[in-house]
C-alpha positions in Angstrom: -47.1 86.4 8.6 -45.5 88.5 6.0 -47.0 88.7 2.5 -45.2 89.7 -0.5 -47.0 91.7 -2.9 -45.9 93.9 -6.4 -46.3 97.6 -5.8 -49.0 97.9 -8.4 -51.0 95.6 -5.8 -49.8 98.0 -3.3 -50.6 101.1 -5.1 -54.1 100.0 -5.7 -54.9 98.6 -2.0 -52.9 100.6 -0.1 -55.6 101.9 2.6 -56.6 98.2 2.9 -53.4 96.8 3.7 -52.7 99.7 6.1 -55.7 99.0 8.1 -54.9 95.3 8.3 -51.8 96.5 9.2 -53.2 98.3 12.1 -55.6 95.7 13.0 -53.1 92.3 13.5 -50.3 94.9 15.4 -47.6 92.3 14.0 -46.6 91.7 10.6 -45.1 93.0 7.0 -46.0 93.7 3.5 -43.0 93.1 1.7 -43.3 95.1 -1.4 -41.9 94.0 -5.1 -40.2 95.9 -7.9 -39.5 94.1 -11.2 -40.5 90.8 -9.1 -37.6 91.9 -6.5 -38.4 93.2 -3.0 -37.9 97.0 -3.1 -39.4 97.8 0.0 -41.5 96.8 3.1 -44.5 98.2 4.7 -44.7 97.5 8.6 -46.8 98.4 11.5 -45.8 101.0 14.4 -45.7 98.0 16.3 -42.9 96.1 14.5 -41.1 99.1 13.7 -40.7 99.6 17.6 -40.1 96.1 18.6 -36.8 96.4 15.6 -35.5 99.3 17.5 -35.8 98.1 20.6 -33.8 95.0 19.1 -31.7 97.0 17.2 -30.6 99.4 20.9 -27.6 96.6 22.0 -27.5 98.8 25.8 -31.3 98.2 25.8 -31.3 94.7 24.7 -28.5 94.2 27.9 -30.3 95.9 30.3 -33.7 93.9 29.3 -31.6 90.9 29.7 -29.9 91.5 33.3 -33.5 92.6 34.3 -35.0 88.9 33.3 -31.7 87.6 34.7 -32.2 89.3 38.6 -36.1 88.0 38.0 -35.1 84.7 37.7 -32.3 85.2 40.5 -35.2 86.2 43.0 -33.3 89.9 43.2 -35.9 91.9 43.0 -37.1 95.5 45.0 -40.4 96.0 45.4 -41.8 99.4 44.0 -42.3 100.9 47.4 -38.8 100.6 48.4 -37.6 102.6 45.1 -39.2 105.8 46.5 -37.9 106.3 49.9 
């Protein structure tokens, strides 16, 4: 869940809201200037799942992958390394 907080709120608890951060894996701290949001605060976690959604060849390639799943194509790990 993303929470919206002022950057003095931020300034002040800014260890604390890392380690939550750290701890849920998911999730934003959107952060307010002048009651505006000026800035967000994210985990690794969410920074790598934007990339990965952000990468269109990726994003392709993930979905052909899921697509030859559900087609039944699939090689079985041995058979790569012949």
């Amino acid at each position: 869940m993303d929470r919206i907080l002022p950057v003095s709120y931020v300034r002040a608890h800014l260890p604390s809201l890392v380690a939550d951060l750290g701890r849920k894996k998911r999730g934003r701290v959107i952060i307010t200037r002048n009651g505006r949001p000026s800035a967000v605060l994210v985990s690794p976690e969410e920074i790598e799942t934007l990339e990965i959604l952000a990468d269109k060849r990726l994003m392709l390639s993930l979905l052909r992958a899921e697509e030859e799943e559900r087609a039944g194509r699939l090689v079985e790990h041995e058979a790569v390394f012949r």
